[in-house]
N, C-alpha and C positions, 0 to 999 in steps of 0.2 A: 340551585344545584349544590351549593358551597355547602349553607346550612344543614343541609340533606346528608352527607359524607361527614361533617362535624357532628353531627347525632349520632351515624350508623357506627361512626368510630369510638364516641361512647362507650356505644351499645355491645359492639366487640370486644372491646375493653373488659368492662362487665361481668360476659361472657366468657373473656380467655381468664379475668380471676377465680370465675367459680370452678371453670376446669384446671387450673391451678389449684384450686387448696382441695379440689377433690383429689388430685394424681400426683401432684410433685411433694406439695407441701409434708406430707406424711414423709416421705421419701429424707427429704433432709431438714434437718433441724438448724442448720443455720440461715437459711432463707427466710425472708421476710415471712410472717403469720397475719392474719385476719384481717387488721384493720390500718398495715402499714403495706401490707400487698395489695389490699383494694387501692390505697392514694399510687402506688408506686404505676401497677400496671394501666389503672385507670387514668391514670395524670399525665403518662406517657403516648397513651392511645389519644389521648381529646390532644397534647401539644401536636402529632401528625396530622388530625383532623384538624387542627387553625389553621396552620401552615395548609393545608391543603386547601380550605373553605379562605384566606386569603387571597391566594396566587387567584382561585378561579375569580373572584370578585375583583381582582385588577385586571383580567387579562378581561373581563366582561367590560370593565371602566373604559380600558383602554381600545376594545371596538364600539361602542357607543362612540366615543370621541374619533374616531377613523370612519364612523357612518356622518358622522354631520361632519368632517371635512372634504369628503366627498362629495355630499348631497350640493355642500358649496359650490365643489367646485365644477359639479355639472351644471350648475346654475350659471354660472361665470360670473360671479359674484368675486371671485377670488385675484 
C-alpha cells in the first residue's frame, strides 16, 4: 500500500505541474517556470508520498511483530 501512494503522489505531482504552468504560470512572472516547477512541485509531492509510504511500512513492521508476540503467547511459550 505504501509504494502505491508514493507513486500515485508522483503522479499528482506531475499532474498539479502541468495544470500549473497551463493556469498560473502565465499569470505571474515571478514563479518558478518549466523545469524549476516540475523539481519544486514534483519533489514536494513524492517528500509526502515517503513520509507517507514510511509511516505505513512501520506501522505494518510493527503488527507483524504484535502478531508473533501473540501467537507466543497463546502458545504459552512466553
Amino acid at each position: 500500500m505504501g509504494p502505491i501512494i508514493m507513486l500515485g503522489s508522483v503522479f499528482l505531482g506531475f499532474s498539479l505541474t502541468c495544470s500549473y504552468l497551463d493556469i498560473w504560470a502565465k499569470n505571474f512572472i515571478t514563479l518558478p517556470q518549466r523545469t524549476s516547477a516540475y523539481l519544486v512541485i514534483i519533489g514536494a509531492c513524492a517528500f509526502d508520498g515517503l513520509i507517507i509510504c514510511l509511516n505505513l511500512v512501520k506501522h505494518g513492521l510493527n503488527y507483524d511483530k504484535l502478531k508473533k508476540l501473540e501467537q507466543i503467547f497463546r502458545k504459552g511459550k512466553f
